[in-house]
N, C-alpha and C positions, 0 to 999 in steps of 0.2 A: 562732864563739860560744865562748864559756870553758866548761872544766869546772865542773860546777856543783857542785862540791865547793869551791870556791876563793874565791866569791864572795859578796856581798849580793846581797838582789831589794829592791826598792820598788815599790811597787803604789799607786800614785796614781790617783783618781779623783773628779771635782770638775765643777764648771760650767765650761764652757770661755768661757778669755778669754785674752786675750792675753801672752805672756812667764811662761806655768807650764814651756816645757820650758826655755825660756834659765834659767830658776828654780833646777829638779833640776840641768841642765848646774852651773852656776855652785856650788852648794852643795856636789856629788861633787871639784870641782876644786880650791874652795878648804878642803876636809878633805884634799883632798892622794890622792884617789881616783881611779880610770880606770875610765871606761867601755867596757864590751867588750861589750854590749849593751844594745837599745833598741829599744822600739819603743811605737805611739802610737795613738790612735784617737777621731775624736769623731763623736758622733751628727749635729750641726750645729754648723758653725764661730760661728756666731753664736747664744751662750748655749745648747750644747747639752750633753750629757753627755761629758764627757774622759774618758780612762783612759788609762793608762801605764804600763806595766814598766820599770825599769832595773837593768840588772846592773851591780855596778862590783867590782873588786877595791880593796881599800886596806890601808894596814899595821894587822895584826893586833895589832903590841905598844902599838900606843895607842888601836886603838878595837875595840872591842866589839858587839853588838847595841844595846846599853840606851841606851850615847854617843852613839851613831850615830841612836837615837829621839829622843831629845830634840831633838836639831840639828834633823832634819826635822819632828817636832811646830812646833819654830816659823816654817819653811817654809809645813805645811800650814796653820796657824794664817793665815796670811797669803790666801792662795787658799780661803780655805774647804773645805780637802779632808777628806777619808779619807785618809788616808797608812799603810801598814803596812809593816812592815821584815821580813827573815827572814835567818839565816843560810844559806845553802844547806849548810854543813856540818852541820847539827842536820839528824836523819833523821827524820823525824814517825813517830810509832808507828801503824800500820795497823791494826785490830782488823777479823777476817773474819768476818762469818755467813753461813751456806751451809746447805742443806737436799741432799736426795740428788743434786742433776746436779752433778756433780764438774766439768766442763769449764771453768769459769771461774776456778774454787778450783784447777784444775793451772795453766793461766794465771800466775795470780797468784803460786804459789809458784816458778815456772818463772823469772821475773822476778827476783822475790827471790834467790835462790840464785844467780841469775845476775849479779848488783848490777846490773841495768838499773833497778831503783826507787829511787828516792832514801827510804826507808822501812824502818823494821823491822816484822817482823810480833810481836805479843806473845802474841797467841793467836788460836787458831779456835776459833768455838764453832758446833754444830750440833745440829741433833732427827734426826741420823743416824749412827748410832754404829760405820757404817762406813767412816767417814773419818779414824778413829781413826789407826790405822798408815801409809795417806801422810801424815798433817798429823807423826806421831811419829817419822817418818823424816826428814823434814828435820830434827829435832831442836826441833820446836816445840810450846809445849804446847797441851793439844786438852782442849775441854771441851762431852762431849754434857750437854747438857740438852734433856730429852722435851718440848719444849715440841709445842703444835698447835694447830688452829682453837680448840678448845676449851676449853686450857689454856695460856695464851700464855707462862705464869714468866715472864714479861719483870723481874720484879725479879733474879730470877737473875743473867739476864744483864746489867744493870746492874750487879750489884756487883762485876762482872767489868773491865765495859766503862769504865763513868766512871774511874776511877782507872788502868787501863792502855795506852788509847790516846788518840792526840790526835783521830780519826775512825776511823769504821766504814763498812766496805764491803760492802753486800750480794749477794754472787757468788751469785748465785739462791736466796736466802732466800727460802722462799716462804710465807711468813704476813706480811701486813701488820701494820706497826709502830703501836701507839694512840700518840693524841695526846698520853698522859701518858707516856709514853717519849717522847718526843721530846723533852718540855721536859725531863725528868727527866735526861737525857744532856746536851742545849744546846750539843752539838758537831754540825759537818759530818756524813753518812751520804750517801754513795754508793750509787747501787742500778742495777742491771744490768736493764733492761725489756727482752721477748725479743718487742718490737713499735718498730713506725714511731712514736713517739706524734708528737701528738698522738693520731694513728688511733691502733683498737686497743688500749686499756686493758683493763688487767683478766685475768680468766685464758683462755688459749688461744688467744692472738692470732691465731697459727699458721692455727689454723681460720679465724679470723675472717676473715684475709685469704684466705686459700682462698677462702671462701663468697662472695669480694668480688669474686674474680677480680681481682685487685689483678695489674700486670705487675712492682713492685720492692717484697720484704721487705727490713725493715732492724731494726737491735737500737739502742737509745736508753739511755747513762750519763746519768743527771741524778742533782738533790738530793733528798731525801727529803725532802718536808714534809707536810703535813695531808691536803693533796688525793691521790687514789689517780692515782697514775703521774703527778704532775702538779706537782714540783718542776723548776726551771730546769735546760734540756738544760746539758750538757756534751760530750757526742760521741754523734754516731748513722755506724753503717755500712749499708751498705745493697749491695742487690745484685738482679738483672734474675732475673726468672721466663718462667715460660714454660707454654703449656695443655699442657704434658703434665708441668709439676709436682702432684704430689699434696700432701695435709697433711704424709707422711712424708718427703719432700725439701725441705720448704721447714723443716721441724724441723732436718734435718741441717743442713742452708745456714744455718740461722740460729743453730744454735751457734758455729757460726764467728764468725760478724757480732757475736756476744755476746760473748763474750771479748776479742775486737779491739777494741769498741768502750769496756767496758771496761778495759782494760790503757791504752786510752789515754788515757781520763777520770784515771785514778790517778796516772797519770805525768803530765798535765801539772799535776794538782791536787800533788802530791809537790814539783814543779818551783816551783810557785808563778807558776804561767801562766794561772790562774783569777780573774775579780773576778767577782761576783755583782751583777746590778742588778736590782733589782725580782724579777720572774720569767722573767730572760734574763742568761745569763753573755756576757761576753768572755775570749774565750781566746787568746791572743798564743802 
């Protein structure tokens, strides 16, 4: 696989029929591109949902992001697709919300610092103002606002968020987001559920699975939409219990599962390894 600093992605996705990859093939070759990766996937070969990543490198001094859309606009124009392009050198800006459990928000900045994210972060913003000095030590800026159940500022944080990132990632932000935040932003938002969902919504899953005697906890990255914990998965981890786990071990255990699960949702959504259908992603 290429550095994904070097390349294009294409994210194709369409009714499946015949000669859409000889299509991309043909179209990267004769712009004078190489493909160094690919890969494909349909629901039912006979008119079912297609989806397709392809990386290519090609020369920089005459094509660009915007050249390179048009050529495949009329591509997908042909196939009836969705077709989107990305440079993988452009870093998408990562915007964090986070409430006190820091284990996700070190994650993430861990990552960062380490360039394993394809992402810049632009700010953290929290209703705990004791994350002030790690978020300021990596040299990022940190913005508490006291929001809570009962006073959400969610404008606050908007005029934060709309204009400095491309998405927002919820590392255990723990007040749910209104519906008018959501339209009011009309970007992607990642959120960290410290449950198996579908099971398990909601708060204290932890318990919930105890009380169930469940034998595997696990943590679920999906989308943030209207429904509570009920945006399209992106990555769940999981991991084996046992009767002489209590709620207290399966808390620890599952901070781990949380952070894994998301660092991994963020990097391949960064990577541009994500299409969203309906309310179920594919992830290449």
């Amino acid at each position: 696989m290429s550095s994904a600093k070097e390349s294009f992605v294409i994210l194709f996705q369409c009714q499946d029929r015949p000669g859409i990859v000889a299509g991309v093939s043909e179209l990267v070759f004769r712009l004078g591109g190489n493909i160094v990766d690919a890969d494909q996937h349909t629901t039912d070969p006979s008119q079912g949902n297609f989806f397709m990543r392809t990386e290519f490198n090609i020369d920089r001094k005459r094509w660009n992001k915007e050249r390179l859309s048009r050529e495949f606009d009329l591509l997908a124009a042909e196939f009836r697709a969705e077709c989107r392009i990305f440079d993988s050198r452009d870093k998408l800006r990562m915007g964090i919300l986070v409430s006190r459990p820091d284990h996700c928000l070190l994650e993430l900045l861990y990552l960062w610092k380490s360039g394993e994210l394809n992402a810049t972060i632009p700010f953290v913003v929290s209703n705990y103002e004791g994350h002030r000095s790690l978020v300021e030590s990596y040299g990022l800026p940190f913005y508490f606002i006291r929001s809570s159940k009962d006073l959400r500022l969610e404008e606050d944080i908007l005029r934060i968020a709309v204009k400095e990132s491309d998405f927002l990632v919820l590392a255990r932000y723990m007040l749910v987001l209104s519906p008018q935040f959501l339209t009011s932003y009309n970007k992607d938002i990642i959120n960290i559920h410290h449950g198996f969902l579908p099971s398990f919504k909601g708060a204290d899953p932890y318990r919930q699975a105890f009380d169930e005697g469940v034998k595997v906890i696990g943590a679920t990255a999906h989308f943030v939409n209207e429904l509570l914990d009920g945006g399209p998965i992106i990555s769940q981890q999981v991991e084996h219990v046992t009767h002489r786990d209590d709620p207290y071990t399966l808390l620890r255990k599952g901070k781990n599962l949380e952070k894994r699960a998301l660092a991994e949702a963020v990097s391949d959504y960064t990577e541009y390894r994500v299409i969203r259908c309906g309310n179920k992603t594919v992830v290449f």
